[in-house]
C-alpha positions as CSV (number, residue, x, y, z in Angstrom):
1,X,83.6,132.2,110.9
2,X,85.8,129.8,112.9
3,X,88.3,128.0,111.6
4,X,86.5,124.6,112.3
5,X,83.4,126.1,110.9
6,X,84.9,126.4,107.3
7,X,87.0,123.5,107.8
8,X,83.5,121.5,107.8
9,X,82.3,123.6,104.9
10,X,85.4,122.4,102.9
11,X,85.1,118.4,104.2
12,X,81.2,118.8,103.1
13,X,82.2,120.1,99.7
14,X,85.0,117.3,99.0
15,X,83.0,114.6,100.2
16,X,79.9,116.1,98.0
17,X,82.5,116.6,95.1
18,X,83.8,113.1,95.3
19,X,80.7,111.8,95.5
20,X,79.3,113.7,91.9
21,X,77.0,115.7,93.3
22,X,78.8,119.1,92.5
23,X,76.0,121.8,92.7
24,X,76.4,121.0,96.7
25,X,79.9,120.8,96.8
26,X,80.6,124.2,94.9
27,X,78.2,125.4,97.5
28,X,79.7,124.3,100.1
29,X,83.4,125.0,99.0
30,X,82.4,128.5,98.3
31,X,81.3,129.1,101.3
32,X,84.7,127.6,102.8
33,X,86.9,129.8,100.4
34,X,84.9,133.1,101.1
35,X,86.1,132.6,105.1
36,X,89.1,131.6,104.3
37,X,90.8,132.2,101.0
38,X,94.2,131.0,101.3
39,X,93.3,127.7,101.7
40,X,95.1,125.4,99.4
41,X,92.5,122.1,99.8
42,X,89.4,124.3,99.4
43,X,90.7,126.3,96.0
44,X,92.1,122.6,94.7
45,X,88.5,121.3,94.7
46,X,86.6,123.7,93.8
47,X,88.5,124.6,90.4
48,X,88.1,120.7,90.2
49,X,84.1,121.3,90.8
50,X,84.3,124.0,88.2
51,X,85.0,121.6,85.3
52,X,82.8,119.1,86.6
53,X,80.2,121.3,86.1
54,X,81.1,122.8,82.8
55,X,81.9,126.2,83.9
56,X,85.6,126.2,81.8
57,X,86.4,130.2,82.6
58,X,85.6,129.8,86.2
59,X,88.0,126.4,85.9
60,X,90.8,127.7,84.3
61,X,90.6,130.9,86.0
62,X,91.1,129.0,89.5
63,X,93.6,126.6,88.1
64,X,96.1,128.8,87.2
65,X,95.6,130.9,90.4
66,X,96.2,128.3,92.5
67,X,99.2,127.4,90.7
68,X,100.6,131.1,91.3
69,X,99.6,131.4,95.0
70,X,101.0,128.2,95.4
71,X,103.9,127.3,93.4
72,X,106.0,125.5,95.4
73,X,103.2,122.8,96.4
74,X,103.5,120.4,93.2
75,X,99.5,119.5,94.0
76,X,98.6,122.9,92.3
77,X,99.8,121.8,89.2
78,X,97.0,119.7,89.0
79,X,94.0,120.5,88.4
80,X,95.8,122.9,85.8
81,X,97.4,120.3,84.0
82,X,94.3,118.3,83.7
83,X,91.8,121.5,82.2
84,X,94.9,122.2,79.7
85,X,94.7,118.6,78.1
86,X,90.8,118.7,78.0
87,X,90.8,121.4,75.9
88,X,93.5,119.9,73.8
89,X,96.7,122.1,75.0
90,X,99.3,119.2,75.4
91,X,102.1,121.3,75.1
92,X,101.0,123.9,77.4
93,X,100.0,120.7,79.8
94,X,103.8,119.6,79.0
95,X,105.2,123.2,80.4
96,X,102.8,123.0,84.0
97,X,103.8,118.9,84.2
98,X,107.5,120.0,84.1
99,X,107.0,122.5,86.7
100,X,105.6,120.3,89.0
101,X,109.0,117.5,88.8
102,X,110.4,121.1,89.6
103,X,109.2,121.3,93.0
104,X,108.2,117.6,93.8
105,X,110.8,115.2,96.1
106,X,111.7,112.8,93.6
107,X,110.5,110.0,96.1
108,X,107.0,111.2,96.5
109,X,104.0,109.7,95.7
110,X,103.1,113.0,93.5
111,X,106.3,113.0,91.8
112,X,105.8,109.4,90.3
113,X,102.2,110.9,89.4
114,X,103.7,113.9,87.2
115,X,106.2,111.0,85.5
116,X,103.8,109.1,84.4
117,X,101.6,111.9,83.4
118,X,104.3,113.7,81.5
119,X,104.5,110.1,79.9
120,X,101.6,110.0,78.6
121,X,101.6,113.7,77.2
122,X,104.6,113.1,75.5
123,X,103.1,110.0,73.5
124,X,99.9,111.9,72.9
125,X,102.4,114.6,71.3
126,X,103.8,112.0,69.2
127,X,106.9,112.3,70.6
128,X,107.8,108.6,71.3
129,X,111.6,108.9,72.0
130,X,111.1,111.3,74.5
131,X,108.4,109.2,76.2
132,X,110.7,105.9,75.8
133,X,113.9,107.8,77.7
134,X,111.5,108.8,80.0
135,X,110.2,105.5,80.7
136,X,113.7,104.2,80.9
137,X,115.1,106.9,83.4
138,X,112.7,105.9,85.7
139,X,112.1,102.2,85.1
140,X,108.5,102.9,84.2
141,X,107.0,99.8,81.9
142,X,106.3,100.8,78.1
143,X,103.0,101.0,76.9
144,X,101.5,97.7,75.2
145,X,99.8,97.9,71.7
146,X,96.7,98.5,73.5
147,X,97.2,101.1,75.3
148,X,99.0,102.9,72.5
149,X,96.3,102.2,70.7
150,X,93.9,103.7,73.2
151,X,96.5,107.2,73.5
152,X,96.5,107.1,69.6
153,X,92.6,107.8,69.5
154,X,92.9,109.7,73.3
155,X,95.2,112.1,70.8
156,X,93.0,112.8,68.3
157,X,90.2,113.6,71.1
158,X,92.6,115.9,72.4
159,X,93.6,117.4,69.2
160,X,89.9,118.1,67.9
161,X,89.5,119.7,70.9
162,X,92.3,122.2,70.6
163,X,90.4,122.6,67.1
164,X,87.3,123.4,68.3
165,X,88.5,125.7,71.2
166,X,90.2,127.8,68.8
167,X,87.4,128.0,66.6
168,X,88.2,125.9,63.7
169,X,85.0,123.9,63.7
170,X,85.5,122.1,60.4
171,X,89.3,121.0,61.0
172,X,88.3,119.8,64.2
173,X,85.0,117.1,62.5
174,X,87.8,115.8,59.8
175,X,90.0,114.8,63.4
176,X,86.6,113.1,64.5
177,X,85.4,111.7,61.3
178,X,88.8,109.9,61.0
179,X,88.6,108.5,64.9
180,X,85.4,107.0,63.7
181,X,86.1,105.9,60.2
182,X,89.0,103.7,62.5
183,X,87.2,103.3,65.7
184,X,83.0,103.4,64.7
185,X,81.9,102.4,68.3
186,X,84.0,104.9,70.0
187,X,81.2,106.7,71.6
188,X,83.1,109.7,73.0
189,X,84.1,110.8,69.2
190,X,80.5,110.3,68.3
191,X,79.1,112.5,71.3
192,X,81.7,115.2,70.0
193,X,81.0,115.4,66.2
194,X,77.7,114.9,67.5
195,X,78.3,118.6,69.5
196,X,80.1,120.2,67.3
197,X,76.9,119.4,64.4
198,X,74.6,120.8,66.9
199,X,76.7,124.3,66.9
200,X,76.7,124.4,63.5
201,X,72.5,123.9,63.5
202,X,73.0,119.9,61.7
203,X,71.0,118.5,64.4
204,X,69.7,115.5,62.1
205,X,73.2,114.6,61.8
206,X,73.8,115.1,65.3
207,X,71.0,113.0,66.3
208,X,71.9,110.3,64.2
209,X,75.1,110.1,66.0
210,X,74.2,110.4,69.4
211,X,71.7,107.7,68.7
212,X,74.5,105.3,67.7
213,X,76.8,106.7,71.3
214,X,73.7,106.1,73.3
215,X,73.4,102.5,72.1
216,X,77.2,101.8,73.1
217,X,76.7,103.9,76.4
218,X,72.8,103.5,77.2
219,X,73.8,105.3,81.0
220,X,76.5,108.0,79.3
221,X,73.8,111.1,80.5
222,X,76.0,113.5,78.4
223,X,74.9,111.5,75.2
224,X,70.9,111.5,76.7
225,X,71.5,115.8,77.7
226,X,72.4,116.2,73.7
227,X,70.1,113.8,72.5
228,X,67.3,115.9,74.5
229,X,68.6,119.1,73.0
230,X,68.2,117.6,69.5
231,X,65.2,116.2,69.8
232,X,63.8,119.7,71.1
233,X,65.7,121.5,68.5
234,X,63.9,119.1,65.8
235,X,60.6,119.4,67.5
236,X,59.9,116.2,69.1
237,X,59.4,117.4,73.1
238,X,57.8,114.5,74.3
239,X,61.6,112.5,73.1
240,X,63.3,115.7,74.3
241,X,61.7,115.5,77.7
242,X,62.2,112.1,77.7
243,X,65.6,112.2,77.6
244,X,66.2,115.9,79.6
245,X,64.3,113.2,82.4
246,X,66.7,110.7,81.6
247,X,69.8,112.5,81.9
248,X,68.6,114.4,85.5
249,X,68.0,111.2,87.0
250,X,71.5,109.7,86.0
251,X,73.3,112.7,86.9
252,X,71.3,115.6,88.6
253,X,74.5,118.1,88.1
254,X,74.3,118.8,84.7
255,X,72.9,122.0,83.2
256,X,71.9,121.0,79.5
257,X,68.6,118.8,80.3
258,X,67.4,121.3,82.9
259,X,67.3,124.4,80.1
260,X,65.9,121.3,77.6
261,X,63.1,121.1,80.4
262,X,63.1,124.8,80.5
263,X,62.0,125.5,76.8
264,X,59.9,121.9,76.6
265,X,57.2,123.2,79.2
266,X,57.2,126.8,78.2
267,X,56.2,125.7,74.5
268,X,53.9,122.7,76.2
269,X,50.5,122.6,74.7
270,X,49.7,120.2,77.4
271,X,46.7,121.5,79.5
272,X,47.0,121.0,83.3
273,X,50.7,120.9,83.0
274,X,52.7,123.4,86.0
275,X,56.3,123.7,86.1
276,X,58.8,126.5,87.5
277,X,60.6,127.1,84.3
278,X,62.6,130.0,85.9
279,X,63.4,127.6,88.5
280,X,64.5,125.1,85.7
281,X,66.6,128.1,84.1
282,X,68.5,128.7,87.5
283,X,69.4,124.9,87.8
284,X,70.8,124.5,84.7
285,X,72.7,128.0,85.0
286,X,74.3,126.9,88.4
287,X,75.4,123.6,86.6
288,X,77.0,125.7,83.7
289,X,73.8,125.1,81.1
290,X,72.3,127.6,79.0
291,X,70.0,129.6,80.6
């Protein structure tokens, strides 16, 4: 392939990636990458496209590639820096930010983005007179009550997903139970008890919560995808179809409501009805669903 062959491959996966439709854009990307795997732009986006679309291995996997064929460009920190803190690894996010000031001109654009990045880590680790230094050394404006406020609860997000990650499930819904006892319309701690309920088979709960998210968020298609996988899990398809429909036509590149759809029409009573189901089952396994 010529090199302005997978140069357009790689321009048709960003502008597909930026644009949230990331089942085209991994397409495209990988395509790009295969003829030509050193490039830097192409590997950036499509670890980036990874997490999009759920696929964690595949993210991290790239992330931290890209950081070792690449070490002395302070982009390639990243995307690594990012999939460390969303599975609730602040200090290992800490470590990657400080190698990017490493290798960053200190009057660049991405430098002043790893300051205020490394910021914010530091205050989510709690670790306020580091952060206010910080914010001294480089005449950065402290955080108001607000938006410590808003990093107090960000924290606990984090945390009760470095919980969960490492498999302690019940440590991880006290973290969340206390987020909402403080914060009861905060609907990104009720979409994760709400998950972690589901894995542990409490999909009552779970529905009960994700009811309450979906009010606050009525277009948040995460909270309609687990709502439709509760409602199938308790036996209501027509809801669980309802909202598997829902969810596709917010956001077409998740995998959850496709393998919702999946199980709803091979279980269908309904006479007349015709759907692919192992069609269904390949879009929600490109999108990083269940299959």
């Amino acid at each position: 392939m010529s090199r302005s062959l997978w140069l357009v491959y790689m321009i048709l996966g960003i502008m597909n990636k930026l644009r949230g439709r990331y089942v085209k854009a991994l397409h495209f990307l990988q395509i790009s990458e295969r003829n030509n795997p050193d490039g830097f732009w192409t590997r950036y986006y499509l670890a980036e496209t990874y997490y999009k679309l759920g696929r964690e291995d595949e993210a991290l996997r790239d992330s931290k590639s890209l950081t070792s064929d690449f070490p002395e460009n302070p982009n390639a920190y990243v995307p690594l820096t990012a999939a460390l803190q969303i599975i609730g690894q602040n200090e290992e996010a800490l470590e990657v930010v400080n190698m990017m000031l490493e290798v960053s001109k200190p009057d660049s654009k991405i430098f002043k983005k790893a300051v205020q990045g490394k910021l914010e880590i530091l205050v989510l680790l709690g670790r306020l007179d580091d952060a206010k230094r910080l914010a001294e050394d480089h005449k950065i404006k402290w955080f108001d009550e607000k938006d410590l406020s808003r990093l107090s609860v960000k924290s606990k997000l984090y945390e009760s997903a470095r919980l969960y990650h490492d498999g302690n499930q019940e440590e991880a819904k006290l973290v969340l139970a206390q987020v909402i006892k403080a914060d009861p319309s905060n609907p990104d701690a009720l979409s994760s008890l709400a998950s972690i309920l589901m894995d542990l088979g409490h999909y009552d709960e779970a529905n009960e919560l994700l009811l309450r998210a979906h009010g606050l968020q009525p277009s948040n298609f995460v909270v309609m995808s687990l709502l439709a996988k509760t409602y199938y899990e308790l036996g209501d398809y027509r809801l669980a179809e309802k909202y598997a429909k829902k969810a596709v036509s917010h956001h077409p590149d998740i995998g959850v409501p496709y393998s919702v759809l999946a199980d709803v029409y091979e279980k269908s009573k309904r006479p007349g009805i015709k759907m692919n189901v192992a069609q269904l089952r390949r879009e929600a396994a490109m999108r990083g669903g269940p299959k």
